[in-house]
N, C-alpha and C positions, 0 to 999 in steps of 0.2 A: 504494500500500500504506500502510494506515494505521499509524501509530507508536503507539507502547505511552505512554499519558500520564506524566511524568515521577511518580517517589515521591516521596510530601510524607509525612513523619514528623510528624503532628500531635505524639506526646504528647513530640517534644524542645524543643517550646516550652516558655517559661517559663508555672509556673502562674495567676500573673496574667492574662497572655495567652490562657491555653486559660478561666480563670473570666469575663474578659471575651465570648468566643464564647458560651459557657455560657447566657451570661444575655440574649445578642441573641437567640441560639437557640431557647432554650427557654424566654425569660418574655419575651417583644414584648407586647404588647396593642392594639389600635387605640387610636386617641385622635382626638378631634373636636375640629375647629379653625373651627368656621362662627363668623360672624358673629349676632348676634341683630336683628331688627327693631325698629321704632321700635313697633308694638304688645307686643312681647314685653317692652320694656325698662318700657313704660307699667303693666303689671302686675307692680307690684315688686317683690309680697309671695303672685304668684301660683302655681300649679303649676310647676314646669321640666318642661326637659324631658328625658325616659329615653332614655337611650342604650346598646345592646345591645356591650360590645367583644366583638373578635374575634378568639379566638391567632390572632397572628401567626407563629409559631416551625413549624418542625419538628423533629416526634420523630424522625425518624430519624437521625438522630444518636446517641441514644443506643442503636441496635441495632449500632452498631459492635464494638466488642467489651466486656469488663467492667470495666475500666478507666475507659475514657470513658462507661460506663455508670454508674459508681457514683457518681463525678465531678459528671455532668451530673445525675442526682437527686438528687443532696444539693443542690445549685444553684436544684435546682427547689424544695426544701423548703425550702427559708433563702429565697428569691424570694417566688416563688409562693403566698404566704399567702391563702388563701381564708376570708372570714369569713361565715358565711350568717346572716340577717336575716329574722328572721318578726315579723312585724304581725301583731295578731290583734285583735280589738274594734274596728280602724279601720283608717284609708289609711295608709299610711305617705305618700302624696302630702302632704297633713293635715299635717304636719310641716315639710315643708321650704318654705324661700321666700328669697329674693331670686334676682336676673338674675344670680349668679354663674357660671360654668360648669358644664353640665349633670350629672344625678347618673350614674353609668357602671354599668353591672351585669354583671354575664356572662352570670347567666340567671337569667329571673324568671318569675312566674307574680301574676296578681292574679286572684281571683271571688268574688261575693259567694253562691256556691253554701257547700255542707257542709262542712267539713274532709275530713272522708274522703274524700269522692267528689272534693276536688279531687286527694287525695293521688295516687290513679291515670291521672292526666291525662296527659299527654304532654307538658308543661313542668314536669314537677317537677324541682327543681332538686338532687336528689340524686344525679343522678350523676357528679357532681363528686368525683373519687376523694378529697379531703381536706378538711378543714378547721379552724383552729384556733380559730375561737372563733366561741360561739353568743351572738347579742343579739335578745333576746326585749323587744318594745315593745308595750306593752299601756296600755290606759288603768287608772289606779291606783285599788284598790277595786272590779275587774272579771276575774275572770276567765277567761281563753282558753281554757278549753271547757267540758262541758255546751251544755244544748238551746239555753242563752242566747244563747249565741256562733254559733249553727250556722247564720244568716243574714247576720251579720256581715262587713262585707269582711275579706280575709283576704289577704295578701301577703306570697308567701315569694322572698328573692331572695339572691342567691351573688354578693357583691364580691371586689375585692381588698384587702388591708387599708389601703393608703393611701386608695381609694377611701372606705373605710367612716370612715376619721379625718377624712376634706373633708363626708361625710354628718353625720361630727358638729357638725362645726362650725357646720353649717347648720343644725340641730337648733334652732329657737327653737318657742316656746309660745306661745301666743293668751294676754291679758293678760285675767283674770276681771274684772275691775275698770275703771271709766273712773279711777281716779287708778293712784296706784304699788302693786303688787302683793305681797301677802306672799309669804315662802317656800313656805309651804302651798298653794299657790294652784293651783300648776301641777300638772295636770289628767292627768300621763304619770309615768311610773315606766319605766327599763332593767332590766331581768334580763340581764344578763352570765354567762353558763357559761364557764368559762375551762380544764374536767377535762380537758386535751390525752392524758390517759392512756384516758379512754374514747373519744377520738377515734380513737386510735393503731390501732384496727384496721381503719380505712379507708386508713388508707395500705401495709396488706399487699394489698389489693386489687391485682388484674392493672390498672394503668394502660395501657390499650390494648396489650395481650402484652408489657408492658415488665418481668414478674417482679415475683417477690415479694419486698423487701427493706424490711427496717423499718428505720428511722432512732430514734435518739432524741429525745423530744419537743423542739420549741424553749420559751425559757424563756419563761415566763407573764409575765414581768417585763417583758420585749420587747415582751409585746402589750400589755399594761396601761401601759406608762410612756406613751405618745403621748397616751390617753386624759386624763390627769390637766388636760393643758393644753387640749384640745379641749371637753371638757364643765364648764368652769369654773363655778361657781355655778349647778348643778343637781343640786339635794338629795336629787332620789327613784333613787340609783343604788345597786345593790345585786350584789354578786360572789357567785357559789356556786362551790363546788369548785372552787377555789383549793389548790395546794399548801402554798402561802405565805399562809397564814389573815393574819397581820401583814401582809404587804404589802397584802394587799387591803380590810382595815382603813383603811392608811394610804393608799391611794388612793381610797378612798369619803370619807375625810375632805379630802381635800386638793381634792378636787370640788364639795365644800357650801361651800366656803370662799367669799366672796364675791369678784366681782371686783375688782379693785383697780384704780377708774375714775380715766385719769388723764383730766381735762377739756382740759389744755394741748392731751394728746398729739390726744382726740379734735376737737377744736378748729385742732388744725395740718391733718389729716386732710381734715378738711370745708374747708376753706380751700382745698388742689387739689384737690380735685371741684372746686369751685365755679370756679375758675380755670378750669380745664383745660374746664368745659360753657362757659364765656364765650366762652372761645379759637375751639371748636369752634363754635360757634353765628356767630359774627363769621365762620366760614369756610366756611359753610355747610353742614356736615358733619353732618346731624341723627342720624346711627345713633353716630358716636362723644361728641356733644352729650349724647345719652339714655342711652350706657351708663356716662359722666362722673355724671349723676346718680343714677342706678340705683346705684352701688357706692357714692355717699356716703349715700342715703337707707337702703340696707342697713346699711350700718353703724352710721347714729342710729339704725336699730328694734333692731341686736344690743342697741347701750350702754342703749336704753333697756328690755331686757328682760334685763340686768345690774344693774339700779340699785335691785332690790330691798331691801338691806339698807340703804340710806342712805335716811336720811329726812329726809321732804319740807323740813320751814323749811329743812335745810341745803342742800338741792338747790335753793331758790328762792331761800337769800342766796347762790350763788354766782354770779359777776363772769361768768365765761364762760358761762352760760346765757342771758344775751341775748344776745350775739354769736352761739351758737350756735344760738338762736333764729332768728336775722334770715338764717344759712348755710342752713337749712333748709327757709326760705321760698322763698329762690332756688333751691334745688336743684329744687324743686317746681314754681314758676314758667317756669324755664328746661325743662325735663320737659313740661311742661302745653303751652308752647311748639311744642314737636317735634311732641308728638301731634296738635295741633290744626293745625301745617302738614302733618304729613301725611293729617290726615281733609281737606285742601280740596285734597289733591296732584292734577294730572290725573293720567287713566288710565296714560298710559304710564310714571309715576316711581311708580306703585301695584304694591307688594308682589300684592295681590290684583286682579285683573283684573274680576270681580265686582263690581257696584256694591254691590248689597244686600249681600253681605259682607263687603266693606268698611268700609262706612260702619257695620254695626252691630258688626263687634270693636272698632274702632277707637274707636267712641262710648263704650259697652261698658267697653274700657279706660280714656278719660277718665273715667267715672262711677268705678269702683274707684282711681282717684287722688285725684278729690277725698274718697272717704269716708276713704280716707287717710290725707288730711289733714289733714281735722275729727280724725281721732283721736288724732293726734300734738299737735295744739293743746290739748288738755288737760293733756299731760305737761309743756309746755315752754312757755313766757314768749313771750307771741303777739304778733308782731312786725306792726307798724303800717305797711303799704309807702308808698311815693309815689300821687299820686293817678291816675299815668298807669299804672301798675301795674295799681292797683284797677279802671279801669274794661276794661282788656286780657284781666283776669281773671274779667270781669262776664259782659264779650262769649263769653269759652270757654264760660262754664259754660252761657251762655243757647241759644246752637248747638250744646252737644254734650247738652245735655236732649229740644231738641225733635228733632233728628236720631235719637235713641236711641226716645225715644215715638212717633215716625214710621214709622220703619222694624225694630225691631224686635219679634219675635214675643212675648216676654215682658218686662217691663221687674218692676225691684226695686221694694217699696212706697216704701221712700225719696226713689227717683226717678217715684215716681209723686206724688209730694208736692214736690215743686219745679216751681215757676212759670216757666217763660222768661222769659214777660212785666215780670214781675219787676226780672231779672237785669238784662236790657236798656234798660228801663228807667234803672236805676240808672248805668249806664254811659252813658247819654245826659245823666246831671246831671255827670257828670262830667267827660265831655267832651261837647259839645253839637256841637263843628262837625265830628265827626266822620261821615263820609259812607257807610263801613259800617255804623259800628251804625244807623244810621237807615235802610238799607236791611235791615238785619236787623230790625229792627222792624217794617219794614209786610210781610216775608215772613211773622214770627211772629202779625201783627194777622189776615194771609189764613188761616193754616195754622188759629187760635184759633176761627175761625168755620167753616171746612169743620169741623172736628172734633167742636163742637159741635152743627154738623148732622146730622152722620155720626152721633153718639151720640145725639140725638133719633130718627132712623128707624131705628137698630139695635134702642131699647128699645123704639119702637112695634111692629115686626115681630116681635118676640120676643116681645111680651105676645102680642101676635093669635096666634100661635104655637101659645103656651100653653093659647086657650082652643078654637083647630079641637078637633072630634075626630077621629080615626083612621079614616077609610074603611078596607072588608074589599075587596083588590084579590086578585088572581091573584098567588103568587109568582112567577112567570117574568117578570109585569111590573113587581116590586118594584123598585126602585133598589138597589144597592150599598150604600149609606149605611144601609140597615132592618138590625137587628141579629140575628142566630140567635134569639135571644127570641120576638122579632115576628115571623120568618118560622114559628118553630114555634106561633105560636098563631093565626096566620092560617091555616093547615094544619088545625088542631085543628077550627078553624072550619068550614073546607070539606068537613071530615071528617061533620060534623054537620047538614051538608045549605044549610049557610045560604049559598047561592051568589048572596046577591041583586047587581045592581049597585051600585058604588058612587054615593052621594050626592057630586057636583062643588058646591062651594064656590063660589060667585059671586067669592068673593076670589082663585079661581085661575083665574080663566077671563081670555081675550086680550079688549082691550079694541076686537077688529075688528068690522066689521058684523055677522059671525055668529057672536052668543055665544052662540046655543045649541048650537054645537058645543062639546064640552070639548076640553078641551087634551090632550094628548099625556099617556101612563101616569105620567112621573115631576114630570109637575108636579097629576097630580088627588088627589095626598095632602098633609095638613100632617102634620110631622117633632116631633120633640120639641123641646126647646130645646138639649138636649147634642147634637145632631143636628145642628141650625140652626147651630151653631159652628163645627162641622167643615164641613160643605156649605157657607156662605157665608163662607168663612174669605177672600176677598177684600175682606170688608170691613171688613180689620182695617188696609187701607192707610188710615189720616185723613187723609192730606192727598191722596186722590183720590176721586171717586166711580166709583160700577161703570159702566161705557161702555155697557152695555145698561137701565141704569134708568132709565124713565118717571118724570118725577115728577109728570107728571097723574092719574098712580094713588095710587091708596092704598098705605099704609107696608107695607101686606104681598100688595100685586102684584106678587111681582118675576118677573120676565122673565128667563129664564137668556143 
């Protein structure tokens, strides 16, 4: 016979005690504790990445009785701060950067479809019974709606307020300028809504049948003070309906204020990163080695997108600009380090199992560190390494160039304007008796000549391409690759009686003893050239040729 469970008197604890349950209870949130990779860290200033939390809490709890009911929603409203977040004229991705800890959301929505038609989607994020403050991010001198907008990515998403104060923090701008950047310059503007009185009748709403009880607003003061320190020296911020017109005055002023760069402090700062990636590097630890640099190289791109109102001669007579100069080179060095051993990692200590994709995020991400750091070396007093340095660094950039134009599908014009040969080069004056770079050299002298090749019979095949004409075939024997176009005028054609056969091209015929037989339907046509791109899109590998190519035929024999 089972026993009656003993009587637990919750509400004779003390209120402390029952406000601590409170808020295990009813405001948990998931939180993510991963590690980041050595490609994730090598993109410093790249996307992050979204992470959805997930209450953790149970409401039932508060269906106990009215007590613990009133109790635990006031709990939730003093906790539980939700602040929704609309982008409009851009990404909000666009905005954030460094390898910090990811951004958190509860619920989001991103497309680049209508506003309206996203409104009724099924990830709108309103139904979130509350929330205390609206921030509207828009590009400044643009708009959020009209037809202008009505293509425009568009991202609306539902944080909690600390989340949204780590959002701000991470809030940096793209610098207009290759020197120091005026106040004007930055390219975003905040709209802040802060009217918790028009908010107030979302919180009468049935919170999952939990009743209708209104609380008084929490104070505007609360939400705005965290702000002041988070968006420090960002000028285009602006508060509407505000109760407290003065307060919101004096936090829009205390935001433009510039910041108050200490060079010691940043200077002690980058001295452990610098340490602590030495440490980690000497023990061969390459994911805490990379995120050692990662936090110190975020931090020089915050200061240096702080350092607007100081100007330049005084920023170049100061003493710790070359010290912090020569900190930043290492960060970058030791960084470039990691990446580059793990683009030659074998399979089994590879993140990606994948060789092609692999080797092209990972290349990928060397290339967006070096451009980097060309761009950092304009701000800051360009530090002269060792020459064993120089040539380690010759060698990265000449293997992670031609690896990248090897193997991937689209490469940047930047990187299509950098020479391996070059690089490696230069690293062989440097050091000469070095026995990798000299085999990286006669790899790069092989790779320079297939590629070469491989682009002479691409642009001969493409020209001959260009000048076939189009045989009138049967659709049912057209190939996949013919476009709706071309099968409805081919149609049109046979519509009108012209069924003759097609004219076979001597240049697509098999080079066997009987060539007056044609070849097979999908090779008795010549393609266009946007055709030819996709259909021979194997021969975008340079450093291999096609395994079925003849090259006792002509440039535009090819043999499938």
């Amino acid at each position: 016979m089972s026993k009656t469970p003993p009587y637990f008197d919750f509400l004779n604890l003390p209120r402390e005690i029952r406000d601590e349950i409170y808020e295990y209870t009813l405001c948990s949130f998931s939180h993510d504790q991963r590690l980041y990779d050595i490609e994730g860290c090598a993109h410093v200033y790249s996307w992050p990445r979204f992470i959805e939390r997930k209450f953790l809490g149970n409401l039932n709890l508060l269906l106990a009785n009215k007590q613990i009911h009133g109790e635990g929603y006031k709990c939730m409203l003093k906790k539980n701060i939700f602040v929704r977040v609309e982008c409009r004229a851009l990404e909000l991705r666009n905005l954030i950067h460094g390898q910090t800890p990811p951004v958190f959301f509860l619920s989001y929505c991103s497309s680049k479809r209508r506003v309206d038609v996203m409104a009724d989607g099924p990830l709108r994020v309103d139904h979130f019974p509350w929330y205390n403050m609206l921030v509207q991010i828009q590009e400044r001198g643009d708009s959020s709606r009209g037809d202008r907008c009505a293509i425009r990515p568009v991202f609306d998403a539902i944080m909690l307020l600390e989340d949204c104060a780590d959002l701000f923090s991470r809030l940096e701008v793209e610098m207009a300028t290759t020197r120091l950047p005026s106040p004007d310059s930055y390219p975003l503007e905040i709209l802040m809504y802060t009217d918790t009185q028009e908010m107030s009748h979302r919180r009468q709403k049935r919170y999952r049948g939990l009743g209708q009880i209104s609380y008084p607003p929490r104070e505007q003061k609360k939400l705005l003070r965290p702000i002041k320190e988070e968006l420090r020296s960002f000028p285009n911020l602006k508060i509407y309906e505000c109760d407290d017109e003065a307060f919101a005055l004096e936090v829009a002023r205390d935001v433009s204020k510039p910041l108050q760069t200490s060079w010691q402090s940043v200077n002690t700062q980058l001295e452990h990163h610098t340490r602590s990636a030495e440490k980690c590097w000497e023990m061969d630890n390459l994911t805490a080695c990379a995120q050692s640099c990662a936090r110190g190289l975020s931090l020089i791109r915050r200061v240096s997108s702080s350092i607007a109102a100081i100007d330049l001669p005084k920023l170049e007579d100061t003493e710790n600009t070359l010290e912090i100069g020569r900190l930043v080179h290492t960060l970058y060095f030791f960084l470039a380090r990691c990446t580059h051993t793990h683009l030659s990692a074998p399979a089994h200590r590879r993140i990606r199992a994948d060789e092609q994709t692999h080797l092209v995020v990972t290349s990928e991400a060397m290339c967006e560190l070096f451009l980097d750091h060309r761009y950092l070396d304009r701000l800051w007093p360009v530090y002269d390494p060792p020459q064993h340095e120089r040539a380690e660094i010759c060698y990265i950039k000449s293997r992670t160039f031609r690896l990248h134009k090897e193997h991937a599908h689209w490469v940047p014009y930047w990187v299509s304007q950098e020479d391996p040969m070059a690089y490696i080069t230069e690293a062989l004056e440097l050091s000469p008796d070095s026995e990798i770079f000299k085999k990286e050299k006669s790899i790069i002298e092989i790779w320079v000549k297939d590629h070469d090749s491989f682009v002479a019979r691409k642009r001969s095949f493409l020209d001959n391409l260009d000048r076939e004409s189009m045989p009138r075939t049967h659709s049912k024997d057209l190939p996949n690759s013919i476009s709706p176009l071309q099968r409805f005028r081919r149609r049109k054609d046979l519509k009108k009686g012209s069924n003759t056969q097609p004219q076979v091209s001597t240049a697509y015929q098999t080079n066997s003893s009987t060539k007056s037989q044609p070849t097979s339907s999908w090779q008795t046509y010549s393609v266009s050239r946007a055709h030819a791109k996709g259909r021979y899109a194997y021969f975008r590998d340079a450093a291999s040729t096609p395994p079925n190519y003849d090259s006792s035929l002509a440039a535009t024999d090819v043999v499938g």
